[in-house]
C-alpha positions as CSV (number, residue, x, y, z in Angstrom):
1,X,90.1,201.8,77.2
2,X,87.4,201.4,75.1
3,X,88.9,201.2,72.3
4,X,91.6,198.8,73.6
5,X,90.6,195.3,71.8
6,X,90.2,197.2,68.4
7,X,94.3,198.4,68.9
8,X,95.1,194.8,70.0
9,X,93.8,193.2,67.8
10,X,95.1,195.6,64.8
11,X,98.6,195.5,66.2
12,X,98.2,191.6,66.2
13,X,97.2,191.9,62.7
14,X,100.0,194.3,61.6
15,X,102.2,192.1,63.1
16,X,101.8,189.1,61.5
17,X,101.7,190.5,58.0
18,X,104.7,192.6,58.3
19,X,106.1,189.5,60.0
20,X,105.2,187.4,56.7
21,X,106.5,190.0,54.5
22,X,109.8,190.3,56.0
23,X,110.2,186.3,56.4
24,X,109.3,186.2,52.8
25,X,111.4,188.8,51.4
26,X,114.6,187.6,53.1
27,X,114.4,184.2,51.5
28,X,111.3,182.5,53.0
29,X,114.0,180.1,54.9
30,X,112.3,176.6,56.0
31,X,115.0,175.4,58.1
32,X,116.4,176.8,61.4
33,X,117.7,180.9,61.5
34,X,121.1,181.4,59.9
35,X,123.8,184.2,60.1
36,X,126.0,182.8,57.8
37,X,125.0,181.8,54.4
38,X,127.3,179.6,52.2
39,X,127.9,181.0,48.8
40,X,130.2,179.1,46.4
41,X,132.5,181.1,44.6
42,X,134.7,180.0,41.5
43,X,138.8,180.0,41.8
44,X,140.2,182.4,38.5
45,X,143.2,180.5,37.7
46,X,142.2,176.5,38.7
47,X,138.4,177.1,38.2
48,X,138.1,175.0,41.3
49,X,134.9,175.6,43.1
50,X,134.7,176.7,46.9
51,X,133.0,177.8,49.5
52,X,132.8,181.3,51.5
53,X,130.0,182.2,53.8
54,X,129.3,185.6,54.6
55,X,127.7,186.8,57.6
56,X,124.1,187.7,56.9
57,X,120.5,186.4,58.8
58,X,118.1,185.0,57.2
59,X,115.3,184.1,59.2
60,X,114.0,181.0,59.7
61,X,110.9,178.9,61.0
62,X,111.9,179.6,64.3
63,X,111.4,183.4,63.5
64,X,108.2,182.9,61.9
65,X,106.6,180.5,64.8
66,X,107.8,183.0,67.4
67,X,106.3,185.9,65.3
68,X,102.9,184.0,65.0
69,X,102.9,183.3,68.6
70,X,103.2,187.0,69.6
71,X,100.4,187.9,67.2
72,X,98.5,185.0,69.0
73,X,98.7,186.5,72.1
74,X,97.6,190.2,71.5
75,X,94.7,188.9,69.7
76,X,93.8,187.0,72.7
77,X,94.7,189.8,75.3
78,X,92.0,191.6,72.8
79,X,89.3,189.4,74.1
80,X,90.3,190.5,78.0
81,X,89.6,193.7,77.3
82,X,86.4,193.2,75.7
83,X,82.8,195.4,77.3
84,X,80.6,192.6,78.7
85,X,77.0,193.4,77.8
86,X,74.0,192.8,79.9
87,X,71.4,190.4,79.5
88,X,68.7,192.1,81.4
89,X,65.4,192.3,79.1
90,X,62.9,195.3,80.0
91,X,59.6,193.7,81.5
92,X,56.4,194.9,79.5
């Protein structure tokens, strides 16, 4: 238990940069979350172009707000945790 806010608070932390990392690496997406992405392909014979989309997620703000709020709230569970300390002086 005494170690409690320093987990919290590292957990919060590890959160939110492997939460930036992945959000990054999987196209750092600005609009909503998508599982289908358009990709335009190229007919042989015509030369026409077209599109597919194939069924992939790649997360968007809404992943990255929710992902920031849950590393919000373990760093301020931390603070519940927290020793209080006394303020009682010694008399000399």
């Amino acid at each position: 238990m005494k170690h409690l806010p320093l987990v919290l608070r590292a957990l919060s932390a590890l959160l939110l940069g492997g939460l930036l990392i992945y959000w990054v690496l999987n196209g750092a997406h600005r609009g909503w979350n998508m599982n289908q992405v358009p990709v335009t392909k190229s007919d042989e014979i015509t030369g026409i172009n077209y599109v597919e989309y194939e069924n992939r997620f790649v997360p968007g703000i809404e992943f990255l707000g929710s992902g920031i709020a849950a590393s919000g709230l373990l760093f301020g569970l931390s603070f519940l945790f927290r020793k209080r300390q006394s303020n009682l002086k010694a008399k000399s």
